[in-house]
N, C-alpha and C positions, 0 to 999 in steps of 0.2 A: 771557890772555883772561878777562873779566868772566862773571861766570854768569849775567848780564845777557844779554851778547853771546849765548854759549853759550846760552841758551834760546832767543833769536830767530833763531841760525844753525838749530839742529835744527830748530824750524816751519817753517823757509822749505823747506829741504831734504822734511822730509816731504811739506808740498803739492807739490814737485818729482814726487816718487815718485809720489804720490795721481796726480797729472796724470797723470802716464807712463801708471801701471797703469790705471788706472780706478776712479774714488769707486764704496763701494758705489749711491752715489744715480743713478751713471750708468751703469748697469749694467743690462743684462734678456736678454730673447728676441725669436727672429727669424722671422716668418711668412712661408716659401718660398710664392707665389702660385703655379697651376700659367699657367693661359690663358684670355685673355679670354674669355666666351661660356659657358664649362661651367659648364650649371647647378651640378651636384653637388657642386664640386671649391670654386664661389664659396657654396655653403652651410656648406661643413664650415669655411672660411678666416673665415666670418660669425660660426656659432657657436664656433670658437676666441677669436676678438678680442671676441666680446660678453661669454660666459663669464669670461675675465680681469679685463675691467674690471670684471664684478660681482661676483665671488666673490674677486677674489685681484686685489685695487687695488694691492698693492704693487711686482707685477710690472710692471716695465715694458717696451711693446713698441717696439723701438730701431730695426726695420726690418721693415715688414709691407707694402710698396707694389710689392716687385721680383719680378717673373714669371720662372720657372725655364721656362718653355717645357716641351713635352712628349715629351726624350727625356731618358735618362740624361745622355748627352754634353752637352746646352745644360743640364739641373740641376747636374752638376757644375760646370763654367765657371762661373753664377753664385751658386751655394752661396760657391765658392771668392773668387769676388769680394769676396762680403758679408763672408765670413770674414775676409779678409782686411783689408776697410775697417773692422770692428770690431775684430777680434782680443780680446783678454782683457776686452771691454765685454761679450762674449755669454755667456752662461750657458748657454743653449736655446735648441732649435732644431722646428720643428716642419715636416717638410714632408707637402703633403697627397695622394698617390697615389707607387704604386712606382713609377715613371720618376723621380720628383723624389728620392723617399726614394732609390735608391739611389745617385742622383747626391749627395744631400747625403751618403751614408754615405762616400762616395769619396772628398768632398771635405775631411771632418772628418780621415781617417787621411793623405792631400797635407799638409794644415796640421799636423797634430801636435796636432789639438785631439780626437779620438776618444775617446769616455771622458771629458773635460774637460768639453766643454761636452755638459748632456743635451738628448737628439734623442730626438723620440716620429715616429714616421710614420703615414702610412696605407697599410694591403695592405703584403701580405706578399710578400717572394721567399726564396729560401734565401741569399741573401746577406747579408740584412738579420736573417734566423732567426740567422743565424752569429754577426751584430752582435749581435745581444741574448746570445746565448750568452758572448761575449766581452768582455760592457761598454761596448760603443760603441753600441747602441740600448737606449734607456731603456723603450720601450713603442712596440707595434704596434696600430691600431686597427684592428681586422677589421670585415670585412662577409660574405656567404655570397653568394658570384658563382654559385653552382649552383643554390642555392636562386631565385636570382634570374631565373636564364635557365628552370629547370625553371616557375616562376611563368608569365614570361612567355608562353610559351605555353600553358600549362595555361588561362591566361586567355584568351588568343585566341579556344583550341579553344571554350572555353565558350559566348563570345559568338558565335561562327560558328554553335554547336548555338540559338541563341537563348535563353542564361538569363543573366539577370540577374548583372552581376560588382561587383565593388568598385572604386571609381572610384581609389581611392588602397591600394596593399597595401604595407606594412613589412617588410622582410625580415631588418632587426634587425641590431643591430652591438653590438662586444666589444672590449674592451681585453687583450689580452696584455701580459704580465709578465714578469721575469725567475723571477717565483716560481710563477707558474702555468702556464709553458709547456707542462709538460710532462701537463697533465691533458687528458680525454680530448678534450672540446667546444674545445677552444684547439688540438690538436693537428689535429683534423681540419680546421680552418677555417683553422693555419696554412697547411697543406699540402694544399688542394681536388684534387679530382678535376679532371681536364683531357681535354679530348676525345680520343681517339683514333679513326680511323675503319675499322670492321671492314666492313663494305661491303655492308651489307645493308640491303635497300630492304623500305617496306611492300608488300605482296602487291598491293594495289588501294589507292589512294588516292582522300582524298573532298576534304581541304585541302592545300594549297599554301603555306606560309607560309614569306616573307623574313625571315630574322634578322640584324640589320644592326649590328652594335658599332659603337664609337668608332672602331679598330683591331684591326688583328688579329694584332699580336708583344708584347703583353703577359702575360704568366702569367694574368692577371686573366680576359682575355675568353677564353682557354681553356679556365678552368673555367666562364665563362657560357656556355658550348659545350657541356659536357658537360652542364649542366643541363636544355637545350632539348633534347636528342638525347634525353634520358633520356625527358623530358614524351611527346615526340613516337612512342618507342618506345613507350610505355606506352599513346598513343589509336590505335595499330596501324594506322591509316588517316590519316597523318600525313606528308607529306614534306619536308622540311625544306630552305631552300637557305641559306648561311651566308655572309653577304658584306661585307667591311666594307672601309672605306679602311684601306692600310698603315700611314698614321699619324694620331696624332689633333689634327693642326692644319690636316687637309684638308679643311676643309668642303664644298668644292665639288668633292671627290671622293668625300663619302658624297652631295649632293644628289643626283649622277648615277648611285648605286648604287639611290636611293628611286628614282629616274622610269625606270632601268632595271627595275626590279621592277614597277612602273605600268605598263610597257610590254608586259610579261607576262602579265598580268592575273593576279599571284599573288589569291590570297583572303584574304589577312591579310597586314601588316606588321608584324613585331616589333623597336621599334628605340630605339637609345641615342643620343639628339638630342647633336651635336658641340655643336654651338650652339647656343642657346636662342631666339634670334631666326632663325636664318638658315635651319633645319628646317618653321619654322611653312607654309612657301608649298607645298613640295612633301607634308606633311600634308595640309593642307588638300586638294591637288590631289589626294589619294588620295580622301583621304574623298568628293569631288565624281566622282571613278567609282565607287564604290561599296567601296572598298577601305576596310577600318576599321585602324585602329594602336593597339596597347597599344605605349608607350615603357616603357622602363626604364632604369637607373641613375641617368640624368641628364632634367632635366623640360625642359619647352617653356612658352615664357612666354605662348604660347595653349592653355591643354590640357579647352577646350573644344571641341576638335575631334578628340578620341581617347577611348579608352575606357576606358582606364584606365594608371597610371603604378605599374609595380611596383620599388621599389627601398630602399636604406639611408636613414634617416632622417639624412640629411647633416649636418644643423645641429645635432641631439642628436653625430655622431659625432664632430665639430668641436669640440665640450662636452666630451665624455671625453678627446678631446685635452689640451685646455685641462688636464684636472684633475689627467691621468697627470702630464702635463711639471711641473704647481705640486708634487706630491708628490715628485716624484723631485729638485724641489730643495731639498724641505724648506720648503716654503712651504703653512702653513695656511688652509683657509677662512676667508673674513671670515666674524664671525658675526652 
């Protein structure tokens, strides 16, 4: 054989292999979408993909279009999908809310890619604390669910007494580590407080306020449980009624939750729009009896007819996303 031959056989054969495996140039990360309509979930997905292309052009994103839907069971299925239609193309993995993250954390250890390719999430469970503990989560994006539900009413109550509130309140969000898990403000926010109910009612009541989540079998809205119960404890003249659809792709089972509260004539609604469009009618329908709504977590794409929206700055927590998953693969800011 000619060392002619011999040079042109090894090239061919390398691009063989390059093909198989994946050129570094065709190679990136994968943006798990949760569900159409959620405000929150479509801000954090926003500021993930705008973040990248500004700061970190190198990365590129190989699949940012496909919707994990909003349980464990449909995140995993299509985590494992993608996985599997990429395979050794994915680097990173980003999904945006714990239903998705721990479907994707599921789906990474099914494939054999755990540890392999890094995954940052949003919200925490203990399965996914375990993941980081263990090498298979790169980073957790917190938000303060307690702080958030305690807010929300706290604001209610205010506007009910008649003062003056802030139209938009930040409740602030945080990147966990495998290095700082263990300090004090990262531990607490991994592991919030969760409602339990001890069954004690205010002596006399003066407000009536519906608390309405997304859902109500997530870790997450359990500690936005505990937050509201806390507020409402604390204005002693406060009772609380806590009502959400079982899952959060039923929008037309939280509408019915809003116009059954309307029907009641609670005095405040406190609630977390499924949909950003599909919440604005039965809003509005409140505000026109006299019923005012602070929303929280996730906005309404009229929220000039509420009084105020208490929640995580989505599109900043989509950015820390963004910046955990580019360092943890060893990828610098552009400068």
């Amino acid at each position: 054989m000619s060392h002619r031959f011999a040079v042109l056989l090894l090239v061919v054969l390398s691009a063989h292999v390059g093909c198989h495996r994946g050129d570094s140039s065709d190679r990136g990360v994968v943006l798990l979408r949760y569900n159409p309509g959620s405000e929150s979930t479509e801000q954090r997905e926003q500021g993930f993909l705008d973040t990248l292309a500004k700061e970190y052009p190198e990365i590129k994103v190989i699949s940012s279009e496909q919707y994990a839907g909003t349980t464990p069971e449909s995140s995993l299925d299509k985590a494992t999908d993608v996985l599997n239609k990429y395979q050794d193309r994915v680097t990173g993995i980003f999904a945006v809310c714990e239903p998705n993250a721990n479907g994707v954390l599921g789906a990474l250890e099914n494939t054999g890619l755990a540890g392999k390719v890094k995954s940052v999430v949003f919200d925490p469970s203990p399965a996914l604390i375990k993941g980081m503990t263990d090498g298979k989560v790169h980073g957790i994006v917190l938000q303060d669910p307690v702080t958030m539900g305690y807010l929300g009413v706290k604001t209610m109550v205010a506007h009910l007494e008649g003062n003056d509130v802030k139209k938009r309140i930040v409740t602030g969000e945080y990147v966990a580590t495998p290095t700082n898990v263990n300090e004090g403000r990262m531990k607490e926010l991994l592991e919030p407080s969760q409602y339990h109910d001890d069954g004690e009612q205010p002596a006399s009541v003066k407000y009536r306020i519906a608390v309405i989540p997304k859902g109500t079998t997530h870790e997450f809205w359990k500690s936005v449980h505990a937050g509201a119960a806390r507020a409402a404890e604390e204005a002693g003249n406060v009772e609380i009624f806590w009502k959400g659809p079982l899952h959060e792709n039923d929008a037309e089972g939280q509408i019915n939750v809003v116009q059954e509260f309307i029907t009641k004539k609670v005095d405040g609604l406190v609630l977390a729009p499924l949909d950003s469009q599909a919440l604005i009618a039965p809003v509005k329908d409140a505000k026109e009896q006299g019923i005012p709504t602070v929303i929280f977590d996730s906005g309404l794409a009229d929220e000039t007819i509420i009084v105020s929206h208490v929640a995580t700055d989505n599109y900043h927590g989509g950015a820390l996303a963004a910046r955990r998953l580019a360092e943890a693969l060893g990828v610098s800011p552009k400068l």
